[in-house]
C-alpha positions, 0 to 999 in steps of 0.5 A, spaced: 212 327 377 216 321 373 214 316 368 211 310 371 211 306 364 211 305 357 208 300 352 207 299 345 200 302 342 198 300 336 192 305 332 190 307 326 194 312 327 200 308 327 204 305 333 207 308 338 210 308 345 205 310 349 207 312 357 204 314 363 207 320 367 205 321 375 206 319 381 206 311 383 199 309 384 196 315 381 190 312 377 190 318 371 196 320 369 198 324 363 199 320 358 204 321 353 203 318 346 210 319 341 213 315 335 220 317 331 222 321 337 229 318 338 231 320 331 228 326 330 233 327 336 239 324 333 238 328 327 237 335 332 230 336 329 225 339 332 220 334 334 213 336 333 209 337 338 202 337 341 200 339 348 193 337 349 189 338 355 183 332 356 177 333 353 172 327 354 166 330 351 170 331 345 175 325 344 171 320 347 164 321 345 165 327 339 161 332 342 160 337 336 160 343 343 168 345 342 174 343 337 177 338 342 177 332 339 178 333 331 184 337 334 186 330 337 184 325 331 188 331 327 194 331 330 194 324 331 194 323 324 199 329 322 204 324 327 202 319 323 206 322 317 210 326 320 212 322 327 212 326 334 209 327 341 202 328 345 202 330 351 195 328 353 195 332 359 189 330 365 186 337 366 179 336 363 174 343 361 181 347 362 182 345 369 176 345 372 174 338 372 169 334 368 163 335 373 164 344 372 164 343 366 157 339 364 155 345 369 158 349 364 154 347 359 148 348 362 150 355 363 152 355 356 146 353 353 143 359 357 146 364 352 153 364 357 159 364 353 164 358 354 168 363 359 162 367 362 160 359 364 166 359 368 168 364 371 160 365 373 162 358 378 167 362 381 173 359 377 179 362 372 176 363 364 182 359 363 185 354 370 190 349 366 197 350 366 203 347 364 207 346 368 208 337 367 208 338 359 214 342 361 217 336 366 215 331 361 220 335 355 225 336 359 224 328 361 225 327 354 231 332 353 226 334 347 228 343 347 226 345 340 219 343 338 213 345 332 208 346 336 201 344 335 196 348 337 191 355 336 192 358 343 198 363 344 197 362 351 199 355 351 205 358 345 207 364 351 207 358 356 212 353 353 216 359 350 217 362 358 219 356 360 225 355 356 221 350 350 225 354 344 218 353 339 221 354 333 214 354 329 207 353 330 203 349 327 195 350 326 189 344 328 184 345 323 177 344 325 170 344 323 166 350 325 158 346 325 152 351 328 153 347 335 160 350 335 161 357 332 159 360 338 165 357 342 169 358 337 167 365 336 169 366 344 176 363 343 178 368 338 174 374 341 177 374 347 183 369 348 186 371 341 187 363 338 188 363 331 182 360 329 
């Protein structure tokens, strides 16, 4: 994996540099959003950090299922006030493509929860890893970060990868009647702090 470019992207969260990381040819990298990065370095500040895995139902078309999106837009506008970078990872419905995923659903809307739905397709309750956002910190000599994030196993796989996260920092998300039950999951069996 390396970066294959990097351009400006202006947004109404403010204007970044917005680089695609892969191999040449690729067609979905990783992209990675980021502002004041260069001066959070020189001052040997923490960079705030948010690794989020793709989700398009939620940050393209505001599905209310899940808490994706708003943690997107959130994270987007504390960078705006307080720079840092996304890592917009291409691993959509936690690693098992968009296809499973709307399986899923259905499996969901008959009363599995959102891990039941996955493992009864044959795959992990959770199958991404972290493996490039690691890469992709390293490519940016970013070592000490503010972690955006709920989920103590996105925390635990950073920290076991040498990232020395010096603090989490929550995402905020509204619980609506279409996304209590997964919210509930998340916190029953994964431990996110929701």
């Amino acid at each position: 994996m390396k970066l294959l470019v990097t351009s400006r992207l202006p947004s109404p969260w403010g204007t970044y540099s917005i680089s695609a990381f892969g191999q040449e040819g690729e067609r979905f990298p990783h992209v990675v959003l980021h502002r004041g990065v260069k001066e959070a370095l020189a001052s040997n500040d923490p960079v705030d950090v948010r690794v989020h895995s793709e989700c398009m139902t939620g940050d393209v078309f505001a599905s209310q299922r899940c808490d994706c999106g708003e943690q997107l837009h959130n994270a987007l506008g504390h960078f705006k006030q307080h720079g840092g970078m996304l890592i917009y990872l291409r691993q959509e419905g936690r690693g098992i493509g968009l296809v499973d995923k709307l399986r899923a659903y259905n499996l969901q809307d008959e009363g599995m929860n959102t891990y039941e739905a996955n493992s009864a397709m044959g795959h992990g309750e959770d199958e991404r890893e972290y493996t490039d956002a690691i890469g992709i910190l390293d490519h940016y000599g970013l070592q000490d970060v503010r972690l955006l994030t709920n989920n103590p196993l996105k925390e635990q796989a950073l920290k076991h990868a040498g990232v020395n996260v010096v603090e989490r920092l929550p995402l905020r998300a509204t619980e609506t009647s279409d996304n209590a039950g997964y919210l509930r999951a998340k916190r029953e069996i994964t431990g996110h702090w929701l």
